[in-house]
C-alpha positions in Angstrom: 0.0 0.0 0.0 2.4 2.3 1.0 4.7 1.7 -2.5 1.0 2.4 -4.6 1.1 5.7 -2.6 4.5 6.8 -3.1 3.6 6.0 -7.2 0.4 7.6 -7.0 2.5 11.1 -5.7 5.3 10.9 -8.5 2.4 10.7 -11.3 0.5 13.4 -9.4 3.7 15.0 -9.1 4.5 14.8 -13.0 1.0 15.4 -13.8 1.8 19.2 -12.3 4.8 19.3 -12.5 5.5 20.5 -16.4 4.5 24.1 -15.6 5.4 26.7 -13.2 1.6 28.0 -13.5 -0.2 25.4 -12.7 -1.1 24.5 -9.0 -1.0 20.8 -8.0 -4.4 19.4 -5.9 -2.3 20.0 -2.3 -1.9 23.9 -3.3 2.2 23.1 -4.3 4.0 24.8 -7.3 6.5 22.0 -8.1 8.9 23.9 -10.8 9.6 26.5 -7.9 10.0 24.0 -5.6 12.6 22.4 -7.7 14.0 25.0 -8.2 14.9 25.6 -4.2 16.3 22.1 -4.8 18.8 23.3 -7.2 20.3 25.8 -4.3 20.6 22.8 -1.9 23.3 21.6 -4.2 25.5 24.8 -4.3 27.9 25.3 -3.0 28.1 26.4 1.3 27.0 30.3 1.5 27.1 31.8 4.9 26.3 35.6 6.4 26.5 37.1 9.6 25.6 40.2 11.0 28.1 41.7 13.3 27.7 44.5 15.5 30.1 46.7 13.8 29.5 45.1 9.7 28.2 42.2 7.7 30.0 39.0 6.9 29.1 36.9 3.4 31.4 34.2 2.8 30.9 31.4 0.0 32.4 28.0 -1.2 33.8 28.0 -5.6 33.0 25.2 -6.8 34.8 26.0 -9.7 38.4 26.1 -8.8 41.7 26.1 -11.0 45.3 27.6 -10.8 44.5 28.9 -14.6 41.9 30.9 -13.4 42.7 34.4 -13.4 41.2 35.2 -10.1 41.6 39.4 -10.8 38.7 38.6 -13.8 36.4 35.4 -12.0 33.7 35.5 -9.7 31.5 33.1 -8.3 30.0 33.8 -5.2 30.0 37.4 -4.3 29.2 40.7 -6.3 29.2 44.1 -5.3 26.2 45.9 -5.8 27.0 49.4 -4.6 29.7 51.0 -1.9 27.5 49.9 0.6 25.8 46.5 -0.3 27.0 43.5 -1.4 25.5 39.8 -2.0 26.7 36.2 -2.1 24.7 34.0 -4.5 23.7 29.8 -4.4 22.5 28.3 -7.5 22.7 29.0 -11.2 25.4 31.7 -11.9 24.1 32.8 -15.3 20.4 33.3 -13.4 22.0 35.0 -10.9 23.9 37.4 -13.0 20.7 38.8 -14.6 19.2 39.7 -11.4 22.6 41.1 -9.9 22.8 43.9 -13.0 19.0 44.5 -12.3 20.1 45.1 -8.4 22.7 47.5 -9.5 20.8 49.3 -11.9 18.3 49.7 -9.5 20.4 51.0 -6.6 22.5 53.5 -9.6 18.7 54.3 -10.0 17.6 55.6 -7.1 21.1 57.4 -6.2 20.6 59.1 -9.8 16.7 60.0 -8.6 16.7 60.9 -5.3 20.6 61.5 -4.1 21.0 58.9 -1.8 21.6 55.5 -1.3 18.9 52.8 -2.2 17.5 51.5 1.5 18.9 48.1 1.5 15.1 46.3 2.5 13.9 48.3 -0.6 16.2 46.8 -3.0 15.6 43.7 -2.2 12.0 44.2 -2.3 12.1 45.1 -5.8 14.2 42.0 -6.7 12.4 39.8 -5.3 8.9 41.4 -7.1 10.7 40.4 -9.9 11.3 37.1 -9.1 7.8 36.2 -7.7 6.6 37.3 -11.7 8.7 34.2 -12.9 6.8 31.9 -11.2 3.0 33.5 -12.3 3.1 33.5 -16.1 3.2 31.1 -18.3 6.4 30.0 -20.5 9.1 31.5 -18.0 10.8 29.5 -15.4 11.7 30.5 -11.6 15.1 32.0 -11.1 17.3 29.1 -10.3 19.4 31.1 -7.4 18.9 32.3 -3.5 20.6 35.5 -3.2 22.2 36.8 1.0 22.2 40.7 0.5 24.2 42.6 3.0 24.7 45.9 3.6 23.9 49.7 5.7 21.3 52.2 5.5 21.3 55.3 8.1 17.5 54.1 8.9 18.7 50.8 9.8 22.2 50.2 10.4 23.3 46.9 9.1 21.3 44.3 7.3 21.2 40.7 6.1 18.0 39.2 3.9 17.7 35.9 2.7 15.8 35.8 -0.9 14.7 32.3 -2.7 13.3 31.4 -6.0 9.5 31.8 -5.0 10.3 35.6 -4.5 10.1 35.7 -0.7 12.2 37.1 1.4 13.4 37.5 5.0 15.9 39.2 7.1 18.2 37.5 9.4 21.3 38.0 12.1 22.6 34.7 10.8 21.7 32.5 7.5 23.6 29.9 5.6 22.2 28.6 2.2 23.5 25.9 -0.7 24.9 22.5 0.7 24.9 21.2 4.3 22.6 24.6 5.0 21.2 22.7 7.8 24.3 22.0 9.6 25.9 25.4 9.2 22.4 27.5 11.0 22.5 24.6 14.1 26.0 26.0 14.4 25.1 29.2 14.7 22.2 28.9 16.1 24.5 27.7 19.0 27.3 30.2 18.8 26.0 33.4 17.3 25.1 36.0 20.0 24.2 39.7 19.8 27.3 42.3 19.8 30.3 40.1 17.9 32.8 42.1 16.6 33.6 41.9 13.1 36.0 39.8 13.5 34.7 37.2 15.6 31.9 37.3 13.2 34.4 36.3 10.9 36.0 33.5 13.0 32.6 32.1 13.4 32.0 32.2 9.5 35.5 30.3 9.5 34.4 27.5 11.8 30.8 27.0 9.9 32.3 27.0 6.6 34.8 24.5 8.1 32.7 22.3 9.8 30.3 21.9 6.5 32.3 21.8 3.4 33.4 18.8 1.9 36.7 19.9 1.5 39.8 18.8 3.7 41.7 22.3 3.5 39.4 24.5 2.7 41.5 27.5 2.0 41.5 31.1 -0.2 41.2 29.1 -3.4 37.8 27.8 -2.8 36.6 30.7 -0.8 35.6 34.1 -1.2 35.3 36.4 1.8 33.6 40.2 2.1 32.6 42.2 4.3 30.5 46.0 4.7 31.7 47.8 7.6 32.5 51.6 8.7 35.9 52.7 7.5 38.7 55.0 9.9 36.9 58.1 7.2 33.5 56.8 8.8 32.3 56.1 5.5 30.4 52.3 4.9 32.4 50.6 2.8 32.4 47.2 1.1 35.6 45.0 1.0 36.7 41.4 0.0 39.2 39.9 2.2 42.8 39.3 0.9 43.7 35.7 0.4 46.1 35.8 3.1 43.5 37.2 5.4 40.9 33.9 4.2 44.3 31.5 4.5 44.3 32.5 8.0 41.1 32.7 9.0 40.9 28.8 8.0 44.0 27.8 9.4 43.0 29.1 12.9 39.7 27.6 12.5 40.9 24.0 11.9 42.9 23.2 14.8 39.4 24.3 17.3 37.7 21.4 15.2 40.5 18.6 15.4 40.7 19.7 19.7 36.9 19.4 20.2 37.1 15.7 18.2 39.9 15.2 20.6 38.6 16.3 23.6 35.2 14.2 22.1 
C-alpha cells in the first residue's frame, strides 16, 4: 500500500509538474519547488551580522590555478559601496538579477541623491522574481541571493531571498549544501554584539565544519565584508587571500581539539 502511494505522488507530481503555472491538488507549485532544490546543491554560502558590519562568505566550486582570479567571480558581487550579496545556484540566473540590483540601486542614487534603502532593493528584486513563477512560459530563477549591507534608517542588514520571491531578514543564515548544519551551528554560537572579526571566525568554523573539502582554503573561498571605514564612510571590502588562508588555518585546529577532547 504504502509503495501504490508513493507512485500515486510521483504521477501526481508529473501530472503538475510540467508548468510553473499550474497549481497541484495540495496547493504546491512544483517547478519552484525544484527550483529551491537546485540551491541545496550549491555550493556552502554563509552571512552574519556583526555589531560593527556584515559577513558573506561562499564556497567556488569551480576552482583552478589557470583561473585568473583578478577577472572570475562566483559567489560574491558588489552591488553598490554599501551592499554587497553572495549567491547559491545558477550563476548565469544570478547574474541577470545582480545587474537588475545595480541598476536599480545606480537608479535611485541618480533619482533621489542617496543611497537605495537596503530592504527596498531587495523588495524590488524579489517582485521580480515572484513574476517568474505566475506566467506562463518563463521558469523560476534558479538562485537564492544573502544581500548585506547599511542604510542610516537601519544600520546593518542581512536578507535571505529564494526562488519563489520571498524574502526575509536574518542575524545569521547559511544557504546551498549542508545549509542545515551550518544554521544549528550558529544557532549555538551566534550572540548579539560580535565584533567583526569574531563574526568572521565564526563564518571560518561553519564553513569549516560543513564543506566537503579537507583544507578549505583562499582558493575555494571568497570572503567580504561591509563595515565603517577609519573616514567613517560604509564601505564594502573582500578579504585578501592571506587574510581567508588565516582565518581557516585558525579555525581547523578548534575542530581537530573538540574531536579530541570528544
Amino acid at each position: 500500500r504504502a509503495a501504490s502511494g508513493c507512485l500515486l505522488a510521483r504521477t501526481m507530481a508529473r501530472r503538475y509538474d510540467s508548468r510553473t503555472t499550474t497549481f497541484s491538488p495540495e496547493g504546491r507549485l512544483y517547478q519552484v519547488e525544484y527550483a529551491m532544490e537546485a540551491i541545496n546543491l550549491a555550493g556552502a554560502t554563509v552571512g552574519m551580522l556583526a555589531a560593527d558590519g556584515v559577513v558573506l562568505a561562499g564556497e567556488k566550486k569551480t576552482t583552478s590555478k589557470l583561473l585568473d582570479q583578478g577577472k572570475q567571480h562566483e559567489k560574491l558581487f558588489q552591488i553598490d559601496d554599501g551592499m554587497f550579496c553572495a549567491v547559491a545556484g545558477i550563476t548565469s540566473d544570478a547574474n541577470i538579477l545582480i545587474n537588475k540590483l545595480r541598476v536599480s540601486a545606480a537608479q535611485h542614487v541618480y533619482t533621489y541623491g542617496e543611497s537605495m534603502p537596503v530592504e527596498q532593493l531587495v523588495t524590488a528584486i524579489c517582485d521580480v522574481k515572484q513574476g517568474y513563477t505566475q506566467f506562463g512560459g518563463l521558469r523560476p530563477f534558479g538562485v537564492s541571493f544573502l544581500v548585506a549591507g547599511h542604510d542610516p534608517a537601519h544600520g546593518f542588514q542581512l536578507y535571505h531571498t529564494d526562488p519563489s520571491g520571498n524574502f526575509s531578514g536574518w542575524k545569521a543564515y547559511a544557504i546551498g549544501i549542508n545549509n542545515n548544519t551550518a544554521q544549528q551551528i550558529m544557532r549555538q554560537d551566534w550572540k548579539e554584539g560580535l565584533s567583526l572579526q569574531e563574526t568572521l571566525e565564526l563564518t571560518a568554523k561553519v564553513l569549516t565544519k560543513t564543506m566537503d573539502a579537507a583544507n578549505p582554503n583562499s582558493e575555494k573561498l571568497e570572503f567580504g565584508v561591509v563595515e565603517v571605514a577609519e573616514s567613517g564612510k560604509v564601505r564594502f571590502r573582500v578579504l585578501r587571500d592571506e587574510e581567508v588562508d588565516k582565518l581557516m588555518a585558525d579555525a581547523a585546529p578548534k575542530d581537530s581539539d573538540e574531536q579530541e577532547t570528544a
